[in-house]
N, C-alpha and C positions, 0 to 999 in steps of 0.2 A: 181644654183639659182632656178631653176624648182625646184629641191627637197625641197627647202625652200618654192615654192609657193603652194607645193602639202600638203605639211603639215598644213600650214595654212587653206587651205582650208578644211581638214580634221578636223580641231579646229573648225572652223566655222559650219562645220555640225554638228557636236557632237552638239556645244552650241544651234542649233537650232533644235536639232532633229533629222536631214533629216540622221541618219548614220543607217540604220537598220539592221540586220541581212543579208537580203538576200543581198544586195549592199555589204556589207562586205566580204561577202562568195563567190560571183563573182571575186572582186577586188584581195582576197587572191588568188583564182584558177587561177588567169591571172598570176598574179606574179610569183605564183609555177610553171607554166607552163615555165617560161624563165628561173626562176632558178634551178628547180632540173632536178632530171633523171627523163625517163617517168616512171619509177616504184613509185618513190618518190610522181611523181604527182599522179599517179594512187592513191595511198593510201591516198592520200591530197583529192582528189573526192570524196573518199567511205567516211571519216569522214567528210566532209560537208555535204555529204547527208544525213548521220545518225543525224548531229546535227540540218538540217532543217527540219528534222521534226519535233522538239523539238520546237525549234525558229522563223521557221516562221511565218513572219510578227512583230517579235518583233524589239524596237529599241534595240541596245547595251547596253543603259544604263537603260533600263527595267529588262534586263538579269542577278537574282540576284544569289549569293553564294547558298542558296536555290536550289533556278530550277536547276540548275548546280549538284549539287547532289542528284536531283532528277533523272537528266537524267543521270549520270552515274550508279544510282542504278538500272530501268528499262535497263539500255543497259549490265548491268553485268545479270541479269536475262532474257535475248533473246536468245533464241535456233540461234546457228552461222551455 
């Protein structure tokens, strides 16, 4: 029943805005943190922080197909 009420509430922020980037990117790392291995999460880190530079401060649904392959094109041209 919680998973029911967490979802909801997740509808409810999208429809109002309040779901941004950085909230999201939080919320995924918490998750990945109980569900995978720490290598898994480790690499779940490194790509949040590559995409918050990209995105923060944006909402989700600010986030378009665009910017998206905008930043995968910059991130294919970065010296690794």
């Amino acid at each position: 029943m919680s998973a029911l009420r967490a979802e909801a509430k997740r509808r409810i922020d999208l429809l109002e805005r309040r779901a941004g980037f950085d909230d999201f990117s939080k919320q995924f790392l918490e998750w990945s943190k109980q569900q995978h291995r720490p290598k898994t999460h480790e690499l779940h880190s490194g790509n949040c922080k590559a995409l918050k530079r990209f995105f923060r401060g944006k909402w989700l649904d600010e986030i378009t197909q665009g910017m998206v392959e905008e930043f995968k094109l910059t991130r294919s041209q970065e010296k690794r």
